[in-house]
C-alpha positions as CSV (number, residue, x, y, z in Angstrom):
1,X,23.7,-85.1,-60.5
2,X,20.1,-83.8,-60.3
3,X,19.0,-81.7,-57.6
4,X,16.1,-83.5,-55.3
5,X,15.1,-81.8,-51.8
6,X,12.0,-82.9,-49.6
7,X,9.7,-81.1,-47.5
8,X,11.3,-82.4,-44.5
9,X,15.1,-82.0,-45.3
10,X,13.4,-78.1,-45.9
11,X,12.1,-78.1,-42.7
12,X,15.1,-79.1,-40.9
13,X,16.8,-76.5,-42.5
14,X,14.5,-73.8,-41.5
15,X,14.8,-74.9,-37.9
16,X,18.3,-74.9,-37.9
17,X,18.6,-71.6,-39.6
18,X,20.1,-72.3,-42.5
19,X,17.4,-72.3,-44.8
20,X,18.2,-69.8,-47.7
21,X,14.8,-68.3,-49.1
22,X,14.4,-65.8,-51.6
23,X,11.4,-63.4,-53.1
24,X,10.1,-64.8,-56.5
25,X,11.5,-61.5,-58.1
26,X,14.6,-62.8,-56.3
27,X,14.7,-65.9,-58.0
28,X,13.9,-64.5,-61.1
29,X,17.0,-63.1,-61.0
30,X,19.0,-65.8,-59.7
31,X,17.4,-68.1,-62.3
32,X,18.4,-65.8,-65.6
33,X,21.9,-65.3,-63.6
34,X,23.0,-69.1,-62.4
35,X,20.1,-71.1,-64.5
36,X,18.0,-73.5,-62.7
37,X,20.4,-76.1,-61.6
38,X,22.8,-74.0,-59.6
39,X,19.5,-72.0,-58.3
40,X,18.0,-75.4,-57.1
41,X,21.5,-76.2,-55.2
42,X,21.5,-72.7,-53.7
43,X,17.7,-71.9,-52.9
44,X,15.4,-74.0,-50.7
45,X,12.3,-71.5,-50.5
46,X,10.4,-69.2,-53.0
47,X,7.9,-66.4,-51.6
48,X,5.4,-65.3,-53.6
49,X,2.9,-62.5,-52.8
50,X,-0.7,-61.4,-54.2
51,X,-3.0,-58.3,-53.1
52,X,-6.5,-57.8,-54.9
53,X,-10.1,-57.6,-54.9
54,X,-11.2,-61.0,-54.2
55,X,-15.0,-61.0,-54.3
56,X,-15.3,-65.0,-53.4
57,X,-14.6,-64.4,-49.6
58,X,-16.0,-64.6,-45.9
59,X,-16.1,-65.3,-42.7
60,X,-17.9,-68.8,-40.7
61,X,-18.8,-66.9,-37.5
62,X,-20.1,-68.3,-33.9
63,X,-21.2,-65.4,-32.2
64,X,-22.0,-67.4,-28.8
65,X,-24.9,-68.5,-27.3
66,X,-27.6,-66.3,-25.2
67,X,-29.9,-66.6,-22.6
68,X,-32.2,-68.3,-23.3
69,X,-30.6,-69.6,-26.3
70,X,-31.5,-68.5,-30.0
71,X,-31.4,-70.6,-32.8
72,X,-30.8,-67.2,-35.5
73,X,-33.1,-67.4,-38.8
74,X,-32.2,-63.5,-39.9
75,X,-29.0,-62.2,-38.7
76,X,-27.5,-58.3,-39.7
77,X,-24.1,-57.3,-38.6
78,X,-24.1,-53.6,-39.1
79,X,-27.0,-53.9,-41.4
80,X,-25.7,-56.5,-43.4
81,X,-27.1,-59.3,-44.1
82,X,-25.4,-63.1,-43.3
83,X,-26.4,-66.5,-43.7
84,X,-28.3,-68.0,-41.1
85,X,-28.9,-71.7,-42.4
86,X,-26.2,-73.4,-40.6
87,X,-27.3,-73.9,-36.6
88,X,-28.1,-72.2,-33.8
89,X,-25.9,-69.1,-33.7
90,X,-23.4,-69.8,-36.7
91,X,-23.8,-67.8,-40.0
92,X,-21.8,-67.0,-42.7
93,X,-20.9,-63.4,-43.7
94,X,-20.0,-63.3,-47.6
95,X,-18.0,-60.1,-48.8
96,X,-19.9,-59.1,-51.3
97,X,-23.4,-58.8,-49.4
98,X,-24.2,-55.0,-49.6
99,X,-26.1,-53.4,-46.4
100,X,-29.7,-52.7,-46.2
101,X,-30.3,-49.5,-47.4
102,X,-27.3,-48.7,-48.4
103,X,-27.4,-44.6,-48.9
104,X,-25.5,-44.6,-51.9
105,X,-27.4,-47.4,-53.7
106,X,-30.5,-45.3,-53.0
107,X,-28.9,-42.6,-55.7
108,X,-27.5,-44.5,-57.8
109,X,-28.5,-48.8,-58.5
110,X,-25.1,-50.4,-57.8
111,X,-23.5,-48.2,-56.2
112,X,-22.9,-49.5,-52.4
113,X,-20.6,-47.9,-49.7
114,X,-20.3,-50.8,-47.2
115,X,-20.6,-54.1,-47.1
116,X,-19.6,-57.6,-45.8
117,X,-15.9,-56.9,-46.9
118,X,-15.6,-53.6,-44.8
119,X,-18.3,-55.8,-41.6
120,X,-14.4,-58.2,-41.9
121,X,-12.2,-55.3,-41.9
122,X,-14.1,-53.5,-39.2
123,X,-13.9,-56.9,-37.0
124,X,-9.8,-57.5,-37.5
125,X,-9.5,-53.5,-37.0
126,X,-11.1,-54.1,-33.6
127,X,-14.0,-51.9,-33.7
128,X,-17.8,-53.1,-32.3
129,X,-19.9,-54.4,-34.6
130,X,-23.8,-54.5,-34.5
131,X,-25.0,-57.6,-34.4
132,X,-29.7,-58.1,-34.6
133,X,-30.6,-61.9,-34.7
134,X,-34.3,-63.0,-35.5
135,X,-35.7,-65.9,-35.0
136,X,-38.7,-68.2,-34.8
137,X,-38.7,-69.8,-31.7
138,X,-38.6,-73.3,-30.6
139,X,-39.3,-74.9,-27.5
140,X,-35.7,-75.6,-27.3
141,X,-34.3,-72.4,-28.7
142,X,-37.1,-69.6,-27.3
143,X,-35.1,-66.4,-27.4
144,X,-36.4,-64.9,-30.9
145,X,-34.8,-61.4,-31.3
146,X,-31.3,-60.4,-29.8
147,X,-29.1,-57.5,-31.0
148,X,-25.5,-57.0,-29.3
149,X,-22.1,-55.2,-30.1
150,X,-19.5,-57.5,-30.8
151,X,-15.4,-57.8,-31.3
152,X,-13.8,-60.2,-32.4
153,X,-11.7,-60.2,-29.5
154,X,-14.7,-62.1,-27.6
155,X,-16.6,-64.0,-30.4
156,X,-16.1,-67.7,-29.6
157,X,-14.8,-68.5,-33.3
158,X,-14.3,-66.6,-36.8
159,X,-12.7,-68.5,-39.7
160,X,-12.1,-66.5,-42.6
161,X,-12.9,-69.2,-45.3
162,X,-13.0,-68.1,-49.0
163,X,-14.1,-70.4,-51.9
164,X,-12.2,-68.7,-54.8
165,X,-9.0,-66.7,-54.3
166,X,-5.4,-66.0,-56.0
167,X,-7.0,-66.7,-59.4
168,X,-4.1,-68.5,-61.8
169,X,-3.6,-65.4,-64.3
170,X,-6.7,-63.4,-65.7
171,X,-8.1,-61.5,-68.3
172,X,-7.1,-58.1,-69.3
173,X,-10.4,-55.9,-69.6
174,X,-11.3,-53.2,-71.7
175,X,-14.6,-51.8,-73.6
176,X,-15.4,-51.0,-77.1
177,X,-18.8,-49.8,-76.8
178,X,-19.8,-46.6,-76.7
179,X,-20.6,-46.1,-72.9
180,X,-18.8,-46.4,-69.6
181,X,-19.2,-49.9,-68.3
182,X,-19.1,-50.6,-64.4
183,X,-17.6,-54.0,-64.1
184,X,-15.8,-56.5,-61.4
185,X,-12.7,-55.8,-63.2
186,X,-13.2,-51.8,-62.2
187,X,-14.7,-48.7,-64.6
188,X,-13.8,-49.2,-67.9
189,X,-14.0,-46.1,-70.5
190,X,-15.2,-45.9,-73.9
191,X,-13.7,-47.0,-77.0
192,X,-10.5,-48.6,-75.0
193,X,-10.3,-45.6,-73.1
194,X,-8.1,-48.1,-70.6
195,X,-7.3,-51.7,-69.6
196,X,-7.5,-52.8,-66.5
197,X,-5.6,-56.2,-65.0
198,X,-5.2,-57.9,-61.8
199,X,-2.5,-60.0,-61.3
200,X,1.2,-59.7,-59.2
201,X,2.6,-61.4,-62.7
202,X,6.0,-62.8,-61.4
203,X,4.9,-62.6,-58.0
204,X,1.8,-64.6,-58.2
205,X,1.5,-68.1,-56.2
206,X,0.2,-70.0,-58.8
207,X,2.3,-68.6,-61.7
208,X,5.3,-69.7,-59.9
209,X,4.0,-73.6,-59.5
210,X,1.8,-73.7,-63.0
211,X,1.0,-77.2,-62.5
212,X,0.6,-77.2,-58.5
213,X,3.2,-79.4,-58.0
214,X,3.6,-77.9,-54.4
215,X,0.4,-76.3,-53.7
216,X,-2.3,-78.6,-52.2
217,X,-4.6,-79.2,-49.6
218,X,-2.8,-78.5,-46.6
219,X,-0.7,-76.3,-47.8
220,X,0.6,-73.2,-45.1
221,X,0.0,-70.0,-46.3
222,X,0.3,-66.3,-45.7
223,X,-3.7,-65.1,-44.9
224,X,-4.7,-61.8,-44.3
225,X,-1.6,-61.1,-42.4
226,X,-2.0,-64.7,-40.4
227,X,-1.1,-68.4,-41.1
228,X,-3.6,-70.1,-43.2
229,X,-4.3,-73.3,-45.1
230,X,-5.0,-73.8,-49.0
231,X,-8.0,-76.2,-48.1
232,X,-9.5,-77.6,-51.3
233,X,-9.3,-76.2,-55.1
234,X,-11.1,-73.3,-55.5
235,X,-14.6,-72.5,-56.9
236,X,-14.1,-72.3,-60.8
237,X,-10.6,-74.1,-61.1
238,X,-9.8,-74.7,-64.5
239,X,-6.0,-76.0,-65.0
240,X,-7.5,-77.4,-68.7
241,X,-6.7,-73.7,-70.9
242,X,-3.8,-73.2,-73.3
243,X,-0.5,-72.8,-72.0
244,X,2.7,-71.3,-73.3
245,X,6.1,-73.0,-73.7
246,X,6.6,-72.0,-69.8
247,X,3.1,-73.8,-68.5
248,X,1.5,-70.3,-67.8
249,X,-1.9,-70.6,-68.7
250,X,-3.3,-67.6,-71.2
251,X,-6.3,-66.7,-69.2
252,X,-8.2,-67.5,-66.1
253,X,-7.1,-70.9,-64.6
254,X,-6.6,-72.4,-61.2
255,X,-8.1,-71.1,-57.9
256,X,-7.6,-71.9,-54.1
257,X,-9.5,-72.3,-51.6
258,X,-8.1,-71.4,-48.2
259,X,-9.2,-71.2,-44.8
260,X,-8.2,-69.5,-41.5
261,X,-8.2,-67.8,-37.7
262,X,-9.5,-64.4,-37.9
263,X,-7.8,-63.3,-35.2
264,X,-4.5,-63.8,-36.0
265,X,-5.2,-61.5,-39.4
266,X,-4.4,-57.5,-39.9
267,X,-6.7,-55.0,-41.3
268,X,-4.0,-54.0,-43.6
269,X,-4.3,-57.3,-45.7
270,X,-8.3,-57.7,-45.3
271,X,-9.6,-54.4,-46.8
272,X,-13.1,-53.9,-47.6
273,X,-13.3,-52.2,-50.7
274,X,-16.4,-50.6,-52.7
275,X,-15.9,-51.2,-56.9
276,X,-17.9,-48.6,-58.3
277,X,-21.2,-49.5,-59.9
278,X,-20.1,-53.1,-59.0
279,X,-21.0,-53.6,-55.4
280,X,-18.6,-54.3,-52.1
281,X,-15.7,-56.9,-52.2
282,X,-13.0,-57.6,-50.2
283,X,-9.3,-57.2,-51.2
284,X,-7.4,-59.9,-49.6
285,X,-3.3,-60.7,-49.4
286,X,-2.0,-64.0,-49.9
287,X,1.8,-65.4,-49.9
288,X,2.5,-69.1,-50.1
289,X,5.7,-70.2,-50.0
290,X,6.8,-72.6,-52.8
291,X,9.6,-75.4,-51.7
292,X,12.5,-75.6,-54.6
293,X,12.5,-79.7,-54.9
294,X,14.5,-80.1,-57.5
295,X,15.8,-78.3,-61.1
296,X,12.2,-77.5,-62.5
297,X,10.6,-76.0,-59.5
298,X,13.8,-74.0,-59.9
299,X,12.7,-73.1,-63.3
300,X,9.1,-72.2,-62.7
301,X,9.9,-70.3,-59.8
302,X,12.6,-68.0,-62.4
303,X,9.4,-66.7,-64.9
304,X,8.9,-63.1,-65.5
305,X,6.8,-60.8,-66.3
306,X,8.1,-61.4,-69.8
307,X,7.0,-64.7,-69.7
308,X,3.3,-64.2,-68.2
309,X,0.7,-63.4,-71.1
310,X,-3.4,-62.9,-70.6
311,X,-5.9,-62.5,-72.8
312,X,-7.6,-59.2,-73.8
313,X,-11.5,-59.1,-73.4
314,X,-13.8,-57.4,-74.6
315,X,-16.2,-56.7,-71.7
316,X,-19.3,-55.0,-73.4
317,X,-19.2,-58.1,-75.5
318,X,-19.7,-56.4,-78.4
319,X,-16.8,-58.9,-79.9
320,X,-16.7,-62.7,-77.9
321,X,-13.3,-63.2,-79.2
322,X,-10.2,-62.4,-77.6
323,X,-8.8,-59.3,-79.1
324,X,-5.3,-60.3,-78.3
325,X,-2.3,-61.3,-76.0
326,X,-0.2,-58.9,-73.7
327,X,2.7,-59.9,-71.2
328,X,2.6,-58.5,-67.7
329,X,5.9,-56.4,-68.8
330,X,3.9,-54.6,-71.0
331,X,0.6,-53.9,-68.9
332,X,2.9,-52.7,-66.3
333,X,5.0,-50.5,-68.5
334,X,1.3,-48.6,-68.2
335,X,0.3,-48.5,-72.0
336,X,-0.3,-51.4,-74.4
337,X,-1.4,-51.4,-78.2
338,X,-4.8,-52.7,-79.0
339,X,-6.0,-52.4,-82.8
340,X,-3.5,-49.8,-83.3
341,X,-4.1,-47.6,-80.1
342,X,-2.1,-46.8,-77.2
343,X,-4.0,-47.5,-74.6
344,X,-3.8,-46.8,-70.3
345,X,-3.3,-50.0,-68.6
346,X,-4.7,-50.0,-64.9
347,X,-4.0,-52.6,-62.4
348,X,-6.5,-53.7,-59.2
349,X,-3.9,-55.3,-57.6
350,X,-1.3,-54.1,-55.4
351,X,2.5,-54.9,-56.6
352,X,4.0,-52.9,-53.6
353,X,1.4,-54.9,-51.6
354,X,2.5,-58.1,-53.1
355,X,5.7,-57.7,-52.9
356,X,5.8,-56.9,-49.2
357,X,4.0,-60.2,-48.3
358,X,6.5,-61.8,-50.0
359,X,9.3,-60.4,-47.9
360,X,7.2,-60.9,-44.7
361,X,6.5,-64.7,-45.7
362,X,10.6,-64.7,-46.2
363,X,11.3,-63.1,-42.9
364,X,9.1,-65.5,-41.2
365,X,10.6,-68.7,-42.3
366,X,14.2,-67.7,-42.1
367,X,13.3,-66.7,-38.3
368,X,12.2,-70.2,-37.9
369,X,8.5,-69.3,-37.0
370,X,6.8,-70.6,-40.4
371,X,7.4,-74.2,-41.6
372,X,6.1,-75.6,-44.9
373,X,3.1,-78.0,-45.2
374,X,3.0,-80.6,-47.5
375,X,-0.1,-80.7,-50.0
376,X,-2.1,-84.5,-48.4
377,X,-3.5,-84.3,-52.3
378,X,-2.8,-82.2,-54.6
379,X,-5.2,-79.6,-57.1
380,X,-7.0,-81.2,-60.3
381,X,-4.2,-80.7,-63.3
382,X,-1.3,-81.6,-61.2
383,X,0.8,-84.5,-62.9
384,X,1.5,-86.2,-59.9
C-alpha cells in the first residue's frame, strides 16, 4: 500500500510528540539503508539547512514618528544609505549598499568595509545605530532633518524581507585569464588557480524538494535564527534548466523569497560580510523543513552529494561555455579536475553552519514549538 501523509496528520503528530524528524544527511542515510518506502512509513519531517552570502537581502524599517513629524527623503543609518520612497518614516535598507565614504573604497575602487549587511547585523547584535533623515518639508510633515541612535529593541517594526535567497544549486567558478578576478562568487586566481562553490549540496532546501512540491507561499521557515515565511518565488527563479535523472537542476534554478520579524533573529545567522573587490553582502541562514507525504518526497529528501552536479564557469568569460560538470562530493573532497588540472575547490557557504540549522529546525519541531505551513500556492515549475 502506498505511503500518503498530510500536513495536518503531521501536525498532530508534532503536537503529540511523536513526530519523528530527521536531518537531510539523516535521511540520506535512511533512504540508501531502508529505500524510500520504509523511510516514508518511518519519517514524517526532513530538515534542511543553508549558510551563505546572500547579496538579495534587507530589511523594511519604521523607525517611528518625530515631533513634528518628518516625512524622510534621504535617510543614512551609520552612513549608509536606505530607501526613502516608501512614506513618511519607512525605508528600506538593502545589504549590499556600501557606506559613504567608505575608507577602504577610497584605496582601493571596490573594496568596502561596511555596509547595509553589517547596519542588520549591528541592529540584531543590539548595538545603537546612527540614524540622519532629510527631508523637504510639507505643511503636513515640517520636521526636515532628524538624526537619532536607534535599537532595534525600540524601533516600531523591522522585517527582514529578501527578494532572492537559498538559490536551487549554482555554478562552480573559476578563471582562465591571466589576472586575479574579484567576483560575487569570491577571489578567483589565475589560470584555475581555484574553484569556488556555494551550495550545502545534500543539505540544501530546494535540492531536497527539486520540484517544490512542499515549498510555497506560506511556507514556515528557519530565518536568521527566527521563524519566517517563504512569501513569493524569488527574484530570478528559473525551474526551466536541465535536470538529471534525480530532478536536480545543473545550474542556477529556483529562488525564495522570504520574509520576517527582526527581532526574533540572532547575529550568528545574519552576518554582514565584506567580499573582496566585490562590495558588502549579507550571509544569511535558512532551514525549511520538508514534510515526507508519501514514497517520493521520501526519495528526494535521500539525494547526496553524489547526486548534486553544477556547472563549471568560466568567469573572466574568456570561454561562454560551460567547461564541465562536478558533483558536490567532489568539490568537497577539496580538489576537482578541470582540462587536466587539479584544482583547489573553495566553498562560500558554511556546511558546519548548515548543518547546525538543520538540527536546530529538528529540535524545534520535535519539542512541539514549530509546526509546518502549508504552501496556499505553490512556486512556478511545481507539477501540482
Amino acid at each position: 500500500m502506498a505511503v500518503v501523509k498530510t500536513y495536518e496528520e503531521i501536525n498532530e503528530k508534532i503536537k503529540s510528540g511523536k513526530v519523528v524528524v530527521v536531518t537531510a544527511e539523516e535521511m540520506t542515510r535512511i533512504v540508501r539503508e531502508k529505500g524510500e518506502k520504509r523511510a516514508a512509513e518511518e519519517v514524517d519531517v526532513v530538515t534542511t539547512g543553508t549558510f551563505a552570502p546572500m547579496c538579495s537581502s534587507g530589511v523594511f524599517i519604521n523607525f517611528g514618528h518625530t515631533k513634528p513629524p518628518i516625512k524622510a527623503h534621504r535617510v543614512l543609518l551609520n552612513n549608509v544609505p536606505a530607501y526613502a520612497g516608501l512614506a513618511a518614516v519607512d525605508i528600506y535598507l538593502g545589504a549590499t549598499e556600501p557606506a559613504l565614504e567608505d575608507p577602504l573604497n577610497k584605496i582601493h575602487p571596490g573594496l568596502f568595509e561596511y555596509g547595509g549587511g553589517h547596519v542588520i547585523h549591528d541592529l540584531v547584535s543590539g548595538k545603537p545605530v546612527v540614524l540622519k533623515a532629510e527631508a523637504y518639508g510639507t505643511d503636513c510633515y515640517p520636521n526636515r532633518y532628524v538624526e537619532k541612535t536607534v535599537y532595534l529593541k525600540d524601533l516600531p517594526n523591522a522585517v527582514l524581507c529578501n527578494p532572492r535567497n537559498a538559490y536551487q544549486n549554482y555554478n562552480c567558478a573559476v578563471n582562465l585569464s591571466r589576472k586575479t578576478l574579484y567576483t560575487y562568487m569570491g577571489v578567483l586566481k589565475p589560470k584555475l588557480g581555484n574553484a569556488n562553490y556555494s551550495t550545502s549540496g545534500a543539505l540544501s532546501p530546494l535540492l531536497n524538494d527539486p520540484y517544490y512540491r512542499t515549498i510555497g507561499m506560506g511556507t514556515r521557515i528557519f530565518l536568521g535564527g527566527g521563524i519566517g515565511y517563504v512569501v513569493w518565488h524569488g527574484t530570478q527563479h528559473n525551474p526551466n534548466v536541465p535536470r538529471n535523472d534525480r530532478g536536480i537542476p545543473r545550474g542556477p534554478a529556483g529562488t525564495l523569497m522570504v520574509l520576517g520579524d527582526l527581532k526574533q533573529m540572532q547575529p550568528r545567522w545574519l552576518v554582514g560580510v565584506s567580499i573582496l573587490g566585490y562590495g558588502c553582502s549579507l550571509a544569511v541562514g535558512i532551514g525549511i523543513p520538508i514534510p515526507v507525504l508519501d514514497e517520493e518526497m521520501a526519495y528526494y529528501t535521500g539525494v547526496s552529494d553524489e547526486d548534486i552536479v553544477t556547472q563549471v564557469k568560466d568567469y573572466s568569460f574568456t570561454e561562454s561555455e560551460p567547461l564541465g560538470e562536478v558533483s558536490y562530493a567532489e568539490l568537497k573532497k577539496g580538489v576537482i579536475r578541470i582540462r587536466g588540472k587539479e584544482v583547489p575547490t573553495v566553498p562560500l557557504s558554511s556546511y558546519l553552519r548548515a548543518r547546525e540549522i538543520a538540527e536546530i529546525l529538528k529540535n524545534w519541531i520535535k519539542s512541539g514549538s514549530f509546526l509546518l505551513g502549508k504552501p496556499q500556492e505553490y512556486l512556478p515549475g511545481c507539477p501540482q
